[in-house]
Biopython code that builds the backbone (N, CA, C, O; Angstrom):
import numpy as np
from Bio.PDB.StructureBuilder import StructureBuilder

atoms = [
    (1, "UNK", "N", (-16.383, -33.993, -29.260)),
    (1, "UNK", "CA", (-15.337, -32.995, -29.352)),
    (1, "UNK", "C", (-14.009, -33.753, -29.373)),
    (1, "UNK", "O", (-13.703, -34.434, -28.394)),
    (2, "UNK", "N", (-13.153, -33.666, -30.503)),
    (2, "UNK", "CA", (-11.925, -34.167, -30.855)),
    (2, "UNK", "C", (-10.637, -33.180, -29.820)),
    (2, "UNK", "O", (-10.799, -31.979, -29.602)),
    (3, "UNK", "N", (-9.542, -33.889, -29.347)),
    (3, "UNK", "CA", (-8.610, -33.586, -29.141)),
    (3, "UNK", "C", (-8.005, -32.314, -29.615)),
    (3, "UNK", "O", (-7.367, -31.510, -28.935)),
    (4, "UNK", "N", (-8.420, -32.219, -31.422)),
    (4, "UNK", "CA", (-7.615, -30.968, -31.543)),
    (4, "UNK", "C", (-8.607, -29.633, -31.501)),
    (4, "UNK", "O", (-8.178, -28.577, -31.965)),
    (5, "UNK", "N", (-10.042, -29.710, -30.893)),
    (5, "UNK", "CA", (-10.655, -28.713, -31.085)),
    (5, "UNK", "C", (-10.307, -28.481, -29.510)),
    (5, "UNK", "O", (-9.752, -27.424, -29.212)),
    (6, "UNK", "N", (-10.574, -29.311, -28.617)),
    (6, "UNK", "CA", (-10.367, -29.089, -27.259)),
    (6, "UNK", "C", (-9.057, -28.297, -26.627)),
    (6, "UNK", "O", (-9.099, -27.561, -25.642)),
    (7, "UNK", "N", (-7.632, -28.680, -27.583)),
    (7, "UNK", "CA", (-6.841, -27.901, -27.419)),
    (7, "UNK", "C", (-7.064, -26.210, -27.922)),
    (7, "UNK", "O", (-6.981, -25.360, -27.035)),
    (8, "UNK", "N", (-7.300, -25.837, -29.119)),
    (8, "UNK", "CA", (-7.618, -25.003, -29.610)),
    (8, "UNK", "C", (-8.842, -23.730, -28.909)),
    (8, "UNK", "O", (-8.618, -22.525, -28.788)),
    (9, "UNK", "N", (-10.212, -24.523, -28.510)),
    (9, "UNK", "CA", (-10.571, -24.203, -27.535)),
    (9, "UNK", "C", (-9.791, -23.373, -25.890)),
    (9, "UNK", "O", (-9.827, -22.306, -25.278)),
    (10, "UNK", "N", (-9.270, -24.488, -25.827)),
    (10, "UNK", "CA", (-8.202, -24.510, -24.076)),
    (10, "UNK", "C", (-7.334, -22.683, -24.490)),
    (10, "UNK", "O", (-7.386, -21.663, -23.803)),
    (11, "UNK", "N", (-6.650, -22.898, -25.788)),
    (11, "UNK", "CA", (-5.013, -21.881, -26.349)),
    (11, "UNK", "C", (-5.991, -20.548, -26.732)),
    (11, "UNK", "O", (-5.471, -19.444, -26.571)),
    (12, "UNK", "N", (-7.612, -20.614, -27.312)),
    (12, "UNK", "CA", (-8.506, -19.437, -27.350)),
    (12, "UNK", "C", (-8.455, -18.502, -25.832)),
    (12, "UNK", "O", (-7.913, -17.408, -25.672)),
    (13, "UNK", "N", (-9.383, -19.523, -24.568)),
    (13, "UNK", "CA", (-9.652, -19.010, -23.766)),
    (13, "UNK", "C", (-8.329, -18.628, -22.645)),
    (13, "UNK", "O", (-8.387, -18.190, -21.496)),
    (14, "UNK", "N", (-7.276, -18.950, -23.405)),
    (14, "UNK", "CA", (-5.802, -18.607, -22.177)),
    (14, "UNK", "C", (-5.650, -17.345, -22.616)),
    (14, "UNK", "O", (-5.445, -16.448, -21.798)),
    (15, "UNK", "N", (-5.756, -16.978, -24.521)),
    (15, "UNK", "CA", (-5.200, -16.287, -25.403)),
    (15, "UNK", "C", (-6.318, -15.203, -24.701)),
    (15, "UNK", "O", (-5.713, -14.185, -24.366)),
    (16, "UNK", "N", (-7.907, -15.120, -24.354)),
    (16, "UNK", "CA", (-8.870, -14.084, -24.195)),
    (16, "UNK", "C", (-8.292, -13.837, -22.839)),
    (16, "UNK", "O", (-7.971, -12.663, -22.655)),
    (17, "UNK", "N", (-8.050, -14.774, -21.703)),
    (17, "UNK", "CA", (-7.840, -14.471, -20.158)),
    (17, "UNK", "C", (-6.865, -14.044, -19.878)),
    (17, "UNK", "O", (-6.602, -13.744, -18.714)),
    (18, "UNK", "N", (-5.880, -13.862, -21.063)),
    (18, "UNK", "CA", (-4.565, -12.801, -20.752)),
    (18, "UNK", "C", (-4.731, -11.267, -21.355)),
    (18, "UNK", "O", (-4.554, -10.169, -20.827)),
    (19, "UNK", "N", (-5.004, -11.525, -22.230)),
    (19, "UNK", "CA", (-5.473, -10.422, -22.685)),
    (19, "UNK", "C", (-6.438, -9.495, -21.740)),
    (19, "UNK", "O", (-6.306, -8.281, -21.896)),
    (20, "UNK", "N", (-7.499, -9.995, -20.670)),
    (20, "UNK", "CA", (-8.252, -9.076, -20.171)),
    (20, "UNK", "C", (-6.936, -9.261, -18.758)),
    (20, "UNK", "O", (-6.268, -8.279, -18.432)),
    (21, "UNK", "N", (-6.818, -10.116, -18.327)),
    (21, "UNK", "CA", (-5.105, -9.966, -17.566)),
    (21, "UNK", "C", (-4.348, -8.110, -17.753)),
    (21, "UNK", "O", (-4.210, -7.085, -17.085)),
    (22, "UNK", "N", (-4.134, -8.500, -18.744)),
    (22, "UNK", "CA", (-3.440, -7.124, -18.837)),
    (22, "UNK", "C", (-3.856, -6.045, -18.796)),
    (22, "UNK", "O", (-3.231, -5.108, -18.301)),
    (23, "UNK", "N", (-5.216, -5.941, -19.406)),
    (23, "UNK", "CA", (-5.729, -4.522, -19.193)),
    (23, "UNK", "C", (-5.955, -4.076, -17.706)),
    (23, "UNK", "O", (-5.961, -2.932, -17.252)),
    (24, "UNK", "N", (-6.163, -5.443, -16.974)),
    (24, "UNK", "CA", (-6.422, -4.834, -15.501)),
    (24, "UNK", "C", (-5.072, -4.704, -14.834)),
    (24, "UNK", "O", (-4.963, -3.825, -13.979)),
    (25, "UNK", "N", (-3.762, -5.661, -15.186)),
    (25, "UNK", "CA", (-2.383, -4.537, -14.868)),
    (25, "UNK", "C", (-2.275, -3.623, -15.285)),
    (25, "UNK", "O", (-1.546, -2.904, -14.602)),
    (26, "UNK", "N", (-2.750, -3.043, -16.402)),
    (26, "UNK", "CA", (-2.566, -2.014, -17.101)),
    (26, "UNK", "C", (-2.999, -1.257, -15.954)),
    (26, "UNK", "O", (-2.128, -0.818, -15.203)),
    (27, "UNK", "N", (-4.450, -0.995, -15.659)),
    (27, "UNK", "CA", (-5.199, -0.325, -15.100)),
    (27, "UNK", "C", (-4.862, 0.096, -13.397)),
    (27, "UNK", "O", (-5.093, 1.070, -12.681)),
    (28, "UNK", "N", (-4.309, -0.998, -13.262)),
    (28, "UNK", "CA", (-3.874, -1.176, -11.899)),
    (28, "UNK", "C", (-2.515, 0.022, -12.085)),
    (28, "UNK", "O", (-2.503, 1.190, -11.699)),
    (29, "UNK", "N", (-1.762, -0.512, -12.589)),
    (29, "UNK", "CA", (-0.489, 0.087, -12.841)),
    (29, "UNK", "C", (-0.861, 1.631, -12.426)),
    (29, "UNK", "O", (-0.746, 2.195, -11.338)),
    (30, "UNK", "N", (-1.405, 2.164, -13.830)),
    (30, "UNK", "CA", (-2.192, 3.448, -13.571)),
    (30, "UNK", "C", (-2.466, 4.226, -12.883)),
    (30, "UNK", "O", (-2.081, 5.392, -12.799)),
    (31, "UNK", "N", (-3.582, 3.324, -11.975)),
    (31, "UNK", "CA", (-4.040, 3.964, -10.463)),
    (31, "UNK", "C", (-2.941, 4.010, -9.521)),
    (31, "UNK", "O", (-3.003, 5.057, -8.878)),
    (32, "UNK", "N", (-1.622, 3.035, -9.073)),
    (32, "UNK", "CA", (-0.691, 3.307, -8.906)),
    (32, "UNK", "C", (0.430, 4.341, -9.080)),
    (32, "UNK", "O", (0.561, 5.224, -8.232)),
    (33, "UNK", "N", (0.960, 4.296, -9.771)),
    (33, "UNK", "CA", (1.321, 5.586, -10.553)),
    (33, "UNK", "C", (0.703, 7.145, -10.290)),
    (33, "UNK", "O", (1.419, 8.105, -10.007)),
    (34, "UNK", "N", (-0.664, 7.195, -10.430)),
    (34, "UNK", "CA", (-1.562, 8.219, -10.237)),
    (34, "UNK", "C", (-1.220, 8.349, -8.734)),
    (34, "UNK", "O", (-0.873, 9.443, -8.290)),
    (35, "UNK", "N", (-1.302, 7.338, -8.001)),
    (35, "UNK", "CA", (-1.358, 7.686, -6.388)),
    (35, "UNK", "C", (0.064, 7.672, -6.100)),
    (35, "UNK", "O", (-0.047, 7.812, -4.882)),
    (36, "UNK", "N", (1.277, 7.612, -6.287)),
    (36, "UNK", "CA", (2.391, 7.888, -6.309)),
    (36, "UNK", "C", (2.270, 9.350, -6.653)),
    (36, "UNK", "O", (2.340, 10.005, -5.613)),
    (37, "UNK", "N", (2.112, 10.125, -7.736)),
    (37, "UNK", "CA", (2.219, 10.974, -8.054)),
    (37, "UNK", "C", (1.596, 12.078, -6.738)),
    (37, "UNK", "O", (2.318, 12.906, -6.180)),
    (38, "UNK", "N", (0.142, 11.869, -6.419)),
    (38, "UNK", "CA", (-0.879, 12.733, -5.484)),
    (38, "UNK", "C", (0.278, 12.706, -4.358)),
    (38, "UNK", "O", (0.683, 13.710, -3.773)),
    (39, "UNK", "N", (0.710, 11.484, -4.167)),
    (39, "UNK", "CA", (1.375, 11.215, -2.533)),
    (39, "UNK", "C", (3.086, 12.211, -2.486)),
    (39, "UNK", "O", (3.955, 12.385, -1.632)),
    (40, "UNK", "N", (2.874, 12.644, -3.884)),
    (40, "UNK", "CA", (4.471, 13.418, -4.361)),
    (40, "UNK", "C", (4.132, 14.832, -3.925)),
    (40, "UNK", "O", (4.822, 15.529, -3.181)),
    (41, "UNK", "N", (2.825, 15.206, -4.561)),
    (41, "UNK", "CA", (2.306, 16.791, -4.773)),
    (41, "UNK", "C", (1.932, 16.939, -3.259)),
    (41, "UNK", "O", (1.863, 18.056, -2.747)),
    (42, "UNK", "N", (1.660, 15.644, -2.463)),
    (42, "UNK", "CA", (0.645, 16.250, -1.093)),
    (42, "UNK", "C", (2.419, 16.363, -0.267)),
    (42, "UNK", "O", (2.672, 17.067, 0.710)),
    (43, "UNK", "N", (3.173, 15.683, -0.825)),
    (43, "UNK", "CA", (4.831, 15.965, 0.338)),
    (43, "UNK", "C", (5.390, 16.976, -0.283)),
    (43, "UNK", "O", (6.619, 16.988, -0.215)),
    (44, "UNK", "N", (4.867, 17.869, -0.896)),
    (44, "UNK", "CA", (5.687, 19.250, -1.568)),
    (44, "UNK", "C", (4.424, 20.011, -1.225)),
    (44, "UNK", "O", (4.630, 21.129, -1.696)),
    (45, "UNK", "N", (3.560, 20.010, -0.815)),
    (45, "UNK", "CA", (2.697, 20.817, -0.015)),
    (45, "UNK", "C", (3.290, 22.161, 1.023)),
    (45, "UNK", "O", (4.278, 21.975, 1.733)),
    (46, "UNK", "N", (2.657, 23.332, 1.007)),
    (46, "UNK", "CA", (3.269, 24.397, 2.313)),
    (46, "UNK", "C", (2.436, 23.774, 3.253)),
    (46, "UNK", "O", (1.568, 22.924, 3.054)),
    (47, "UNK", "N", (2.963, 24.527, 4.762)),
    (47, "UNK", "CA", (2.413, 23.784, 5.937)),
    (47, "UNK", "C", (0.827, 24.050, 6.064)),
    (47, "UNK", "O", (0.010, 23.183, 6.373)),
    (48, "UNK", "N", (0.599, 25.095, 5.840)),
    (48, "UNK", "CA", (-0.850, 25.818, 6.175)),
    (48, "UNK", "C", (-1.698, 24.600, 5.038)),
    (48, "UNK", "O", (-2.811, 24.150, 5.311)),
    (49, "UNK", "N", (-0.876, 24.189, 3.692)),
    (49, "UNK", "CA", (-2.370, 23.986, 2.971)),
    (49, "UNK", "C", (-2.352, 22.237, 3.448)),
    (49, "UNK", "O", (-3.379, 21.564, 3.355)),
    (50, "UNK", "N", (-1.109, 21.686, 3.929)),
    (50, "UNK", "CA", (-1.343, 20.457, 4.970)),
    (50, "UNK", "C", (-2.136, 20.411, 5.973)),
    (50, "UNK", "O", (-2.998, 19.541, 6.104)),
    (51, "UNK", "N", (-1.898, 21.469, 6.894)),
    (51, "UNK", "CA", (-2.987, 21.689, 8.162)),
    (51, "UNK", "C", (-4.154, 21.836, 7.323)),
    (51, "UNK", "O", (-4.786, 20.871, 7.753)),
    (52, "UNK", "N", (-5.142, 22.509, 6.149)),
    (52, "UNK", "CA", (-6.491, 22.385, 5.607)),
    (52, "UNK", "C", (-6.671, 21.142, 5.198)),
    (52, "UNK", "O", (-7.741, 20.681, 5.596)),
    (53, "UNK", "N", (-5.843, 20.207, 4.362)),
    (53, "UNK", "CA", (-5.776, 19.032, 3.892)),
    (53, "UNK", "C", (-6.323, 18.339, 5.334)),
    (53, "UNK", "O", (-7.536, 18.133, 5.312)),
    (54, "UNK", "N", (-5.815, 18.044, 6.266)),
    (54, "UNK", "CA", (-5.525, 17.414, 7.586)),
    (54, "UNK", "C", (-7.261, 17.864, 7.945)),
    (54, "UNK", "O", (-8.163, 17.053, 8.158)),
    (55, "UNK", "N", (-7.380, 19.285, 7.934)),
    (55, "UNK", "CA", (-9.009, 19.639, 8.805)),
    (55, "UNK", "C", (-9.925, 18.962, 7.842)),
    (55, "UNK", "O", (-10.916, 18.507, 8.413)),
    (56, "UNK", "N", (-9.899, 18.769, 6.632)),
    (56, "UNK", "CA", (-10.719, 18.241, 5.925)),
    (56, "UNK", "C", (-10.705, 16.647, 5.797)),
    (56, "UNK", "O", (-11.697, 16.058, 5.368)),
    (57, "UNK", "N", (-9.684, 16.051, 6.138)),
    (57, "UNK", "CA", (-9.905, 14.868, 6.452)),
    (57, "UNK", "C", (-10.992, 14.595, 7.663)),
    (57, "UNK", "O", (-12.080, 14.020, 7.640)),
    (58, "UNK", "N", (-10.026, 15.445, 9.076)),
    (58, "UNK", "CA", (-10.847, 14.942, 9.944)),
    (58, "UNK", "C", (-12.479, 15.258, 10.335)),
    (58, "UNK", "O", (-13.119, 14.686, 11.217)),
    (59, "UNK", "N", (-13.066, 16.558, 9.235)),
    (59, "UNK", "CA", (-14.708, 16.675, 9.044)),
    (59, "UNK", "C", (-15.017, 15.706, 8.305)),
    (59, "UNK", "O", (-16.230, 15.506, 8.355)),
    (60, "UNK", "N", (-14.441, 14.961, 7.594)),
    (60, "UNK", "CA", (-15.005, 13.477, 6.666)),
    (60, "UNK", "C", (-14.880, 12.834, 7.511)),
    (60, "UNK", "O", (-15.963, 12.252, 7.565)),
    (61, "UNK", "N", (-13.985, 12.296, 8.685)),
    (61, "UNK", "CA", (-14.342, 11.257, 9.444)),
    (61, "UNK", "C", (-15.372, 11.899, 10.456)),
    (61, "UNK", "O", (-16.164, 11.004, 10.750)),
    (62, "UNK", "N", (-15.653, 12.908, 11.022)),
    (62, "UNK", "CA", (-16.405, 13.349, 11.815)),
    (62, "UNK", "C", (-18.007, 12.756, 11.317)),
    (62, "UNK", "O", (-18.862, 12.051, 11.852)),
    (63, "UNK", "N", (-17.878, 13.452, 10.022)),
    (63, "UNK", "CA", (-19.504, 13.336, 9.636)),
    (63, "UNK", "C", (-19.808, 11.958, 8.854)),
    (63, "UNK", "O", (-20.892, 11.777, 8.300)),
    (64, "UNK", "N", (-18.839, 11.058, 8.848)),
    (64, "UNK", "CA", (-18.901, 9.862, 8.464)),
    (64, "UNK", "C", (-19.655, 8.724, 9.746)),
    (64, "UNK", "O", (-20.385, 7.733, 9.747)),
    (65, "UNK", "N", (-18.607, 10.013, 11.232)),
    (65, "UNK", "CA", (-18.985, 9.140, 12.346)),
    (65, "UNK", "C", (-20.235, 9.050, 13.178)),
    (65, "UNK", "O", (-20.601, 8.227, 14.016)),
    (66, "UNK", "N", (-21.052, 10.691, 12.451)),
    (66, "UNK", "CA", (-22.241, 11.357, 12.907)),
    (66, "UNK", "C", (-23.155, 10.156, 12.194)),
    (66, "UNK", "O", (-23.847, 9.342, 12.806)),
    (67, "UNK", "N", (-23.004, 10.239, 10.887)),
    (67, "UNK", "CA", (-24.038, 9.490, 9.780)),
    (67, "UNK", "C", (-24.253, 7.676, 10.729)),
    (67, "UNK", "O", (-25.286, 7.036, 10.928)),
    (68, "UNK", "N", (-23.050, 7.409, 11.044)),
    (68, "UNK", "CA", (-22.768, 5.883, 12.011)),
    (68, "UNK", "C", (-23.883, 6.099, 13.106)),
    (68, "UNK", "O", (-24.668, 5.181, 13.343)),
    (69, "UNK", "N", (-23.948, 7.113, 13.670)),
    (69, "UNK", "CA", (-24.099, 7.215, 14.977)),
    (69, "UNK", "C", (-25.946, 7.391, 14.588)),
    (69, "UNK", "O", (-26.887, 7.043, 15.302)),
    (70, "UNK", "N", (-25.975, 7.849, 13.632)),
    (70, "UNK", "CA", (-27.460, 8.015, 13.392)),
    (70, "UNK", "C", (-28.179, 6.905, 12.534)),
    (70, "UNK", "O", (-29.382, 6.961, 12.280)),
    (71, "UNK", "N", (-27.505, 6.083, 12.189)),
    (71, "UNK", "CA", (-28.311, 4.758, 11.928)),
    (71, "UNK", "C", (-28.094, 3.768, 12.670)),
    (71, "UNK", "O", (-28.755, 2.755, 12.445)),
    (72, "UNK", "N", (-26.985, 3.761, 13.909)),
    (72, "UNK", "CA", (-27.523, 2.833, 14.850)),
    (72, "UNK", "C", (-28.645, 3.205, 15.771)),
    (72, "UNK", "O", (-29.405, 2.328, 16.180)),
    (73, "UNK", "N", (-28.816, 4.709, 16.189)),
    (73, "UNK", "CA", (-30.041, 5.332, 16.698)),
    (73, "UNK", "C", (-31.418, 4.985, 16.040)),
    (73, "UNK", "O", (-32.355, 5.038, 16.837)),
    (74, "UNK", "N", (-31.755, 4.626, 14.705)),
    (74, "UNK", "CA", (-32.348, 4.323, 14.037)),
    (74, "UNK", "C", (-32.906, 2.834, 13.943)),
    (74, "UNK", "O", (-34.068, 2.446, 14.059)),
    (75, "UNK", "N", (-31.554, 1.996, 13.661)),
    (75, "UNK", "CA", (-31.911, 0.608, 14.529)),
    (75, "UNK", "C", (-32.208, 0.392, 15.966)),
    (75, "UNK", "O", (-32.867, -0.614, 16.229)),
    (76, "UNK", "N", (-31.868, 1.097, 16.860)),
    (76, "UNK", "CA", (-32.069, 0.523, 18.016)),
    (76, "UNK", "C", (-33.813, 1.452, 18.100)),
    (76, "UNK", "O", (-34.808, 1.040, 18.697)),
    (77, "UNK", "N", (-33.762, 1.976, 17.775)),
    (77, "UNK", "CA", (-35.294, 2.759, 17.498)),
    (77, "UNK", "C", (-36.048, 1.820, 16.927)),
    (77, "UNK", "O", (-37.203, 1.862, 17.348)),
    (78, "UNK", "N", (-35.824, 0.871, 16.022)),
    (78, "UNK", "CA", (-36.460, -0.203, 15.538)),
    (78, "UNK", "C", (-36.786, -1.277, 16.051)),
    (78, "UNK", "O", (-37.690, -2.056, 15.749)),
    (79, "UNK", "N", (-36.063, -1.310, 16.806)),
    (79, "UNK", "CA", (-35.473, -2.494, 17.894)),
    (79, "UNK", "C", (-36.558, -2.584, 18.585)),
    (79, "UNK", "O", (-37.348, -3.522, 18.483)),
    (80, "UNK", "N", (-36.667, -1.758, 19.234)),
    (80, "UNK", "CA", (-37.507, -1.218, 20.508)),
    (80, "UNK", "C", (-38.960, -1.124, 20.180)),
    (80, "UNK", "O", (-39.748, -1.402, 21.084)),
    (81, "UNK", "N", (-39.276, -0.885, 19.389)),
    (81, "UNK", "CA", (-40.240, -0.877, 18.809)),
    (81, "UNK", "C", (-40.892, -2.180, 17.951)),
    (81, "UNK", "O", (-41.966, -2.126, 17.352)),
    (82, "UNK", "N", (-39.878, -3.538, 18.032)),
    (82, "UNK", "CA", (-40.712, -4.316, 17.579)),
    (82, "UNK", "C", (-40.507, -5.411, 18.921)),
    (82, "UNK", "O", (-40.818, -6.600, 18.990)),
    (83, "UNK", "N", (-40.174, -4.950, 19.450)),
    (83, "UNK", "CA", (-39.732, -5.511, 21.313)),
    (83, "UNK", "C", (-41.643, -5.599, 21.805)),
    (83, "UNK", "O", (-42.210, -6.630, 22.166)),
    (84, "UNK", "N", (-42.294, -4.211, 21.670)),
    (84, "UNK", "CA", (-43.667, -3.928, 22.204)),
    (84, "UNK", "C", (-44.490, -4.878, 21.611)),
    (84, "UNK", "O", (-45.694, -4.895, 21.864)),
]
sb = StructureBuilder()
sb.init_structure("model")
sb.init_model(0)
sb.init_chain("A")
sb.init_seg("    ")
for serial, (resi, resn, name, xyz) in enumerate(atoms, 1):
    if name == "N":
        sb.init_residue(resn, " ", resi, " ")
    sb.init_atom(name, np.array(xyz, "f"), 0.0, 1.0, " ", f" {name:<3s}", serial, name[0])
structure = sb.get_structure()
């Protein structure tokens, strides 16, 4: 491999790794933007549909914390059972 293919080579793969570069700022950008926007509509919210917003968060962490709580019950059930 000669000097000038190696460069050419090198100026291809900068020319492909910017190119996918950008689509993921692109993309990024985007999702940004998008969550700027949600974080606009949820602060122009009335109070009542904040307080539902708010109860529905905290049943996702609830039953996030139930689902936790039932596969360490599960391991330690395992546990115990290869203890015998």
């Amino acid at each position: 491999m000669g000097i000038v293919s190696f460069f050419k080579n090198a100026f291809s793969d900068m020319g492909k790794s910017a190119k996918a570069q950008h689509e993921v700022d692109k993309a990024q950008f985007e999702a940004t933007k998008a969550e700027s926007k949600a974080q606009w509509e949820e602060a122009k919210m009335t109070p009542a549909g904040r307080q539902a917003k708010m109860q529905d968060e905290r049943n996702a962490q609830i039953k996030e914390a139930k689902e936790r709580t039932a596969a360490a019950k599960e391991r330690i059930d395992l546990a115990k059972t290869r203890q015998k």
